[in-house]
N, C-alpha and C positions, 0 to 999 in steps of 0.2 A: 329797122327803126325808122320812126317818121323823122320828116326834115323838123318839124317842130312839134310839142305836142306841150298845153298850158291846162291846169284846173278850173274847170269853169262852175262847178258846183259838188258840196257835200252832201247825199243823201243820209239822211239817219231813219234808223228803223231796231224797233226795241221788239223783244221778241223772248214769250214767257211760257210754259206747259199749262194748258186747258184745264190740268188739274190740278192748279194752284203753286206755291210754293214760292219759298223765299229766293229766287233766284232766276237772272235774268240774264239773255245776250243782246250786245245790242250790235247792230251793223252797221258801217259806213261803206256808202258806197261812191267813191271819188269818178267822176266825169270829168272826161275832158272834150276838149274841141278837138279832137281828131277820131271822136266816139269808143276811143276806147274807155273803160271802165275798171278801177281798180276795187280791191276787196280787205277790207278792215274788220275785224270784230275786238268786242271787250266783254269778259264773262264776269258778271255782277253781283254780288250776295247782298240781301238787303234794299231797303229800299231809295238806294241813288240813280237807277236807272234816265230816273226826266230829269236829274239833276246835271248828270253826264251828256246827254241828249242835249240840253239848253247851254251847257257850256261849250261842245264842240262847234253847232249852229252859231252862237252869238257872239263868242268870243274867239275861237279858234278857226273857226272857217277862213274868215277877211285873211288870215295869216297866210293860209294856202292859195285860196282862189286868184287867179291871173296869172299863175309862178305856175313854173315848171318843174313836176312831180320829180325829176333826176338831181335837185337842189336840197336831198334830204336832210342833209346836216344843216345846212342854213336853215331851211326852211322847222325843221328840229328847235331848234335856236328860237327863231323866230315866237313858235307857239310859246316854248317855256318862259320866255320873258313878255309876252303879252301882260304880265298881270305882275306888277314890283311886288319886291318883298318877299320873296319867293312863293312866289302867289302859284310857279309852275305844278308846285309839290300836289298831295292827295290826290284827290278825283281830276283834280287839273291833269297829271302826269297819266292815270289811265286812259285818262282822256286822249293825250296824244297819242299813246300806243296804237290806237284805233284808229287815225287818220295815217300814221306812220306806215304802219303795216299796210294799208291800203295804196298807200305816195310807194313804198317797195313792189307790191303786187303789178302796178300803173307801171315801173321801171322795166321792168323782165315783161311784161307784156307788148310792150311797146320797143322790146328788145327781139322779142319773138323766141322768148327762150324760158327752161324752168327758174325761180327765184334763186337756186341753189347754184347756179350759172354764172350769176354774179358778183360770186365771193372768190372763185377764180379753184376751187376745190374740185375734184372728179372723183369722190369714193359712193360707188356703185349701192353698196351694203352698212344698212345703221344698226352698229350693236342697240340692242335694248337690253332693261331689266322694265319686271312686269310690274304693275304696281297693285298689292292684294290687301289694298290698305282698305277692307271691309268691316266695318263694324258687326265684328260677327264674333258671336262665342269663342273661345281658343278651341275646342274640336271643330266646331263647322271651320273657324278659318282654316284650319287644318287641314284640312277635307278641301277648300278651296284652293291653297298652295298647292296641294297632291295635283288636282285636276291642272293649274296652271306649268305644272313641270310636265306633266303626260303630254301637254301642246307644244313642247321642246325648251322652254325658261328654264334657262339655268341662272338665274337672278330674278328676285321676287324680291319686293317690300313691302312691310306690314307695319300697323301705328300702333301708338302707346302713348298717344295724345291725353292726357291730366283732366282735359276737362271731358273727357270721356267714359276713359276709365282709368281703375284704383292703378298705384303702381306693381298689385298684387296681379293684378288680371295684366296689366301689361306683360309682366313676367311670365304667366300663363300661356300669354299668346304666342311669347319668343319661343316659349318652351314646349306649345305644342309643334305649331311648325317647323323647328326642328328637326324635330325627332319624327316627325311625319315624311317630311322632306329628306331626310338624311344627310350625311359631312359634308356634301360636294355642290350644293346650292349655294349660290351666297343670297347670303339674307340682311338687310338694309331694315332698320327701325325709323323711323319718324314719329317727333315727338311734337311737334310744329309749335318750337320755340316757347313750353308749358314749364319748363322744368327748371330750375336754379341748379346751380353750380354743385354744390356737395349733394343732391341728389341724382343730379347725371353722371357722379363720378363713380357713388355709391352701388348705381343702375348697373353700372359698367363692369364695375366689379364681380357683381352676381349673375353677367350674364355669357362670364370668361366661359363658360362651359359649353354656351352655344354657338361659338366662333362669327358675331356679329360681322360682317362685313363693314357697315358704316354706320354711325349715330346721326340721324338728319337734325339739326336744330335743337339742338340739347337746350338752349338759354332763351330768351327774348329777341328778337334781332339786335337792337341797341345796346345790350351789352356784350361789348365786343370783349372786352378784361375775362369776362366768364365765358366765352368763347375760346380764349388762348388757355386757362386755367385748365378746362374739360381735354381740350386734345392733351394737353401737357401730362397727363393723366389716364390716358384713354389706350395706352396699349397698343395692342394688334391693331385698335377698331379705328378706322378714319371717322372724320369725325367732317361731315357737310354742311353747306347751309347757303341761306343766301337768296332763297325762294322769296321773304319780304324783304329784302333789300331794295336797296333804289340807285340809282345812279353811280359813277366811277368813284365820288367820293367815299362813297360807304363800300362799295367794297375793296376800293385801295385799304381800307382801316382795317376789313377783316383779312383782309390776307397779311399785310403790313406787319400786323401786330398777331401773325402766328395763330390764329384761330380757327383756321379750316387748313384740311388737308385738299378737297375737292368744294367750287362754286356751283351754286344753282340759280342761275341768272334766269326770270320767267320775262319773256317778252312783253309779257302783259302789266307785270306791277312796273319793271323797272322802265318803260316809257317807250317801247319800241322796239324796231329792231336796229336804228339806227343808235339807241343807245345804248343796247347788246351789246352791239359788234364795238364799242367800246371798252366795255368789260371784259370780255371774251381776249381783244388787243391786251389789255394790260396781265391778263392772267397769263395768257400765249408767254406773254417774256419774262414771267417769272417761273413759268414751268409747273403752273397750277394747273389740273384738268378744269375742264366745264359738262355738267351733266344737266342741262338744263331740266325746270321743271314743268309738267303739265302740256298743253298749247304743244302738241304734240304732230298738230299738220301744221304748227309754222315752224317749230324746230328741227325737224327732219329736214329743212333747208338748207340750217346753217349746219345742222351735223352733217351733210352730206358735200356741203359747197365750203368746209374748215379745217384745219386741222387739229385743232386743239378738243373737239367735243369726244368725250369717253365714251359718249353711248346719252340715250334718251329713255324718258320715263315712258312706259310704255301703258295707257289707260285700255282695256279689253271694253267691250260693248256692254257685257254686266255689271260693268261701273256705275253703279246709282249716279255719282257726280257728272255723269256724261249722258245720260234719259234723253235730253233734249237735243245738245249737240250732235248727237249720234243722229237723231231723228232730222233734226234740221239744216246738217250739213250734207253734202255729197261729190262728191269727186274731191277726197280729199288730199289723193296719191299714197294711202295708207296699202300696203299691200307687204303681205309676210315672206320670206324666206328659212324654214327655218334648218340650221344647222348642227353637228355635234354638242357646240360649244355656243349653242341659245339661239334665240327667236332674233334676224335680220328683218329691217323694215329695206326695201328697196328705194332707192332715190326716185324722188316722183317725177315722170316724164311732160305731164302737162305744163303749158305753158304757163308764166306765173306763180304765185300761190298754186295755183290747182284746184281751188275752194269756192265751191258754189252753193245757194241754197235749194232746197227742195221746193217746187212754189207752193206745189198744196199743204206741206205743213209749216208752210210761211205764212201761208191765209190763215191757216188755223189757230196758229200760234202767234198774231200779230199782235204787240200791246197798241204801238201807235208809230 
């Protein structure tokens, strides 16, 4: 560790596929006066990208630069209250995620050690379940699940998202892979928060026969009431959620108030990783798991450096949602193990994050 080490500048860099598409990353990259360099990203749909980019630079930089990236909670603090009124909340809060993550990477770099180092945890091996949430007919997905259990996944997830498809075709989908997959898979639906109450219970009902393992986000996020309703009613099936939540207060309220059996805290909506590991704390002592979502080379940190995380989503390369990432990331510390009882991701040995960009499809893919 150096005798000192202060932020002296925020690099931003937006970053989109050549061949178009609603959907952006954008990167920070944190400098310090002792050259070291930390690593941040925020994955974007739509078009907020120069929105996010102009409020990190203009508003939230001054909050970091001068200060010393190992003052994350303060410095946390700091960003979210730059703007009254809860001004922290929406793009603001993605926002810090991206500088956060970057002030963590700066931390263990300047430690000389992996980010997962820091949490004080030593488990070598990350359970996963795979995620085969393809927009794909119920036989091809089928056909999909088969191929992801042949790779050793003994846990797969598939959706049933409303505004996708009917609840007809949802049930199709459960129903193919299933039976494709056979009794000893668990199988996880995500419905991402499309469905009301009397139809996720109804869903549940009719799909006793395919031994769901967990219903992801049956409700809205915000209603938490139809949250606690669904598990209360829900059987065998655990019942997840938590992926658009935000902060300790919301998900004090969903756990509080009986509505998830298991949280999905994503590092990227809910503000960081410094305000993670605050969810993560509060779950720890009530005896909640954590299965985070997504942002699977910054989570394999905390599932590896915690004790509380169940396992991590695990996105495969043929992931349409990951074209870019896959392309534009590299050393991510992603490396497989796999076992009787499913696919381990190994604790990543590089120092930091672990997370670097490719330059040539950084050139390629530069928006600005």
């Amino acid at each position: 560790m150096t005798k000192s080490i202060n932020v002296t500048s925020l690099d931003v860099r937006r970053f989109a596929s050549p061949e178009g598409g609603d959907f952006e990353i954008l990167v920070v990259d944190a400098k310090t006066d002792s050259g070291l360099s930390g690593f941040g990203y925020q994955m974007i749909w739509g078009a907020s990208g120069e929105a996010v980019a102009q409020t990190i630079t203009e508003r939230l930089a001054p909050c970091v630069i001068g200060q010393s990236p190992w003052a994350t909670s303060a410095l946390w603090d700091r960003m979210y209250n730059v703007m009254p009124r809860r001004g922290g909340e929406g793009l603001v809060r993605g926002s810090i995620a991206a500088i956060d993550m970057a002030l963590w990477d700066l931390k263990a770099r300047d430690a000389g050690v992996p980010l997962h180092q820091l949490f004080g945890g030593a488990r070598d091996l990350i359970p996963t379940y795979a995620n085969c949430a393809h927009h794909l007919p119920p036989d091809v997905l089928a056909e999909k699940a088969v191929e992801y259990v042949k790779r050793g996944h003994r846990a797969l997830k598939v959706r049933g998202t409303r505004t996708f498809v009917t609840l007809e075709e949802a049930t199709a989908r459960v129903q193919a892979v299933r039976e494709a997959v056979g009794p000893d898979i668990r199988l996880m639906v995500d419905v991402n928060g499309t469905w009301d109450v009397d139809t996720a219970i109804a869903q549940l009902k009719k799909w006793e026969p395919y031994d769901v393992y967990w219903l992801e986000e049956p409700v809205p996020p915000h209603d938490v009431a139809g949250y606690a309703r669904v598990r209360a009613r829900a059987g065998s099936t655990y019942i997840a959620g938590g992926e658009q939540h935000v902060g300790l207060a919301e998900f004090r309220a969903l756990i509080d108030n009986g509505g998830v059996d298991i949280i999905q805290p994503n590092v990227a909506i809910t503000g960081g990783i410094t305000d993670w590991l605050r969810v993560h704390a509060y779950a720890t002592a009530l005896s909640v798991p954590v299965s985070p979502w997504n942002m699977q080379g910054v989570h394999i940190h905390m599932a590896a450096g915690l004790p509380n995380v169940q396992w991590i989503e695990y996105f495969m390369p043929d992931n349409p949602l990951l074209v870019l990432k896959e392309r534009l990331f590299s050393g991510d510390g992603i490396e497989e193990e796999v076992h009787d009882d499913g696919v381990y991701l190994k604790a990543p040995a590089a120092v930091g994050l672990g997370i670097t960009l490719d330059a040539q499809v950084a050139a390629e893919c530069l928006v600005t």
